[in-house]
N, C-alpha and C positions, 0 to 999 in steps of 0.2 A: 503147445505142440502144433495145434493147428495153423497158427499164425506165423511159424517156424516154414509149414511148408506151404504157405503160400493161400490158406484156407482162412482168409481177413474175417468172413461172415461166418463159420463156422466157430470162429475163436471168439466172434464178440456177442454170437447167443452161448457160449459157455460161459462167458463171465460174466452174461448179463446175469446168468441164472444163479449164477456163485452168489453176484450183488443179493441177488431174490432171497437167497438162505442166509445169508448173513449182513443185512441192510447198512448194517453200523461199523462193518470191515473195511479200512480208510485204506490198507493196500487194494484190496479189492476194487473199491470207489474209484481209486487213482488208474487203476488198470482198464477198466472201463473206457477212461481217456484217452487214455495212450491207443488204445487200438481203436478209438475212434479217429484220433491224431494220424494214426499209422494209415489209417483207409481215407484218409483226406479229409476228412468229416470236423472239421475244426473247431467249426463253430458249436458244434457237439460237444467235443473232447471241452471246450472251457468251459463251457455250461455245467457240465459233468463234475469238473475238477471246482469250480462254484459249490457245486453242493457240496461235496469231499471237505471243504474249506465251512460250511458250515457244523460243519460234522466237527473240524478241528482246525482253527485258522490260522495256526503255527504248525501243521503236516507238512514237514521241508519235503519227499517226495513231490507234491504239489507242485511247486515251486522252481525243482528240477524240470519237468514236462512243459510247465507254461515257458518257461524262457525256451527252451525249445519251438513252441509252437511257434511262440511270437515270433522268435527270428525266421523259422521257413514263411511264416505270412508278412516278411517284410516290415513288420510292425517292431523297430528297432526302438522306440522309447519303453513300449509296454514289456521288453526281453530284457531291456536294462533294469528297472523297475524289479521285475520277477527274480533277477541274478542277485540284487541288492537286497531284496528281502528276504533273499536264500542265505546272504551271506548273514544278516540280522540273525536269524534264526541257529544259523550254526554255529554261534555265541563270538564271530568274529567283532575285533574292537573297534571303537568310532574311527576309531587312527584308518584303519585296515579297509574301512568303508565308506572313507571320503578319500583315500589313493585310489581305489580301484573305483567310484567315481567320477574321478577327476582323469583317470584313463579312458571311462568311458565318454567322455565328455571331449577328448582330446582324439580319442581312435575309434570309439562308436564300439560295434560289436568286435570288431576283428583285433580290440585293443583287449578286449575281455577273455577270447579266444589265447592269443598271446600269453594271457596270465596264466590261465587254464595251464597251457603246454609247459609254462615255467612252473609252474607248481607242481606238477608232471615228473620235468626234471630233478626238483628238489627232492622231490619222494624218492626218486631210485638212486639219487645222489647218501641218499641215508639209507641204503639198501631198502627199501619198504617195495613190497609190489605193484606195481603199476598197472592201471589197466589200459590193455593194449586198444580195444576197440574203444573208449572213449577219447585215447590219444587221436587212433584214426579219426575218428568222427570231427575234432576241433579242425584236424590237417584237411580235411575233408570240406567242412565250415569257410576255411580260408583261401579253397581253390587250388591244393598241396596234395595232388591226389596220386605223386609216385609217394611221398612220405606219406600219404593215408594207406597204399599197399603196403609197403615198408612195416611199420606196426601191423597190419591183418598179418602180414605172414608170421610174424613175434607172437601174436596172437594166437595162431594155428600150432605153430612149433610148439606154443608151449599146451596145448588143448584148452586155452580159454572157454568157459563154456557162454561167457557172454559170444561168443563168433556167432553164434546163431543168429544172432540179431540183424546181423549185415543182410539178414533175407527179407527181413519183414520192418524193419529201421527207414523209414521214407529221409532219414539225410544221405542216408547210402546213394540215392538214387541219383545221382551224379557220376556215381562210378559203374551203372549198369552196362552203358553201352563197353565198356573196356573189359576188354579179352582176360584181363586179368581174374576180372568183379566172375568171369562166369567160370573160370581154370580152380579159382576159388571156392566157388558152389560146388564143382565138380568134385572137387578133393573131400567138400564136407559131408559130399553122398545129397546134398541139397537139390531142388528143383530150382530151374531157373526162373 
C-alpha cells in the first residue's frame, strides 16, 4: 500500500521488517528488490535478489525482476541472460530457447518484447486472460506509449488490480509527463 501511494521508504522498511520475521520467505526476499528496483537503488535490488537466489536458485520471480532491471540499466546482454533463464526455469524446450535466442540475437531486447506481445496475443486468441498492465509495460518498453494507454484503460475498464502498479512501476515512468499517465491517477483516486 505504501508503495502504491507513492510512500518508496515507508514500503521498504515494511518489507524490510517482513524479511526480519520471516528471513527464509523468497517472495518476500524478492520484494525487497523490487522496491529497491522501484526507488532506483539497483545495485541494491541484485544484491538482494543474489541472496533470494541463494536461498533458491531456480525462484523464477527472480528472474522476472532481474531482466527488468537489467533492461532499464541498459545492460541488454545480462536482461537477455535473465529472460533465458527464465524461460529454462518455466520448463520451456531447447527448441523454444535457441528461437527466442536467436531473436534476441537478431532484435536485441525489443525482439523479446515483440515475443512477449505475441504470446500476449496467443493467450486471448484461446480466450485465456490477459494481463493488461504487463501488455502495457512491453508497449511501453518499445516506445508504443498510445498502445501502452490503450491496454491501462482495458486494464481500468476491467479493475485490474495490478493497475496500481503504473504508480510505483519505474517503466511507467516514460508516460509521467502525459496528460494521460495523470487523468489516469486521477480516476484511480491515486497521487500523482
Amino acid at each position: 500500500a505504501f508503495a502504491t501511494l507513492g510512500q518508496q521508504e515507508e514500503a521498504l522498511l515494511a518489507i524490510e521488517r517482513a524479511r526480519d520475521l520471516d528471513p527464509l520467505n523468497l517472495v518476500i526476499n524478492t520484494d525487497v528488490g523490487v522496491l529497491l528496483a522501484n526507488a532506483g537503488r539497483y545495485d541494491e535490488a541484485l544484491r538482494q535478489w543474489d541472496r533470494t537466489l541463494e536461498l533458491d536458485p531456480a525462484f523464477e520471480m527472480v528472474f522476472v525482476h532481474r531482466f527488468i532491471a537489467y533492461a532499464l540499466l541498459d545492460n541488454e546482454t545480462a536482461s537477455i541472460e535473465s529472460y533465458l533463464k527464465l524461460q529454462e526455469l518455466q520448463g520451456r524446450s531447447a527448441d523454444e530457447i535457441a528461437a527466442t535466442r536467436a531473436t534476441a540475437s537478431r532484435n536485441g531486447l525489443k525482439g523479446i518484447y515483440r515475443k512477449e506481445l505475441a504470446d500476449y496475443r496467443a493467450q486471448a486468441k484461446r480466450g485465456e486472460t490477459v494481463p493488461f498492465v504487463n501488455i502495457a509495460i512491453f508497449h511501453v518498453l518499445l516506445g508504443e506509449n498510445d498502445e501502452a494507454f490503450e491496454y491501462l484503460e482495458k486494464g481500468l475498464a476491467r479493475r485490474d488490480a495490478e493497475m496500481v502498479l503504473i504508480r510505483s512501476d519505474r517503466r511507467f515512468i516514460p508516460l509521467h509527463s502525459d496528460s494521460r499517465y495523470k487523468d489516469l491517477l486521477k480516476r484511480m483516486d491515486l497521487p500523482e
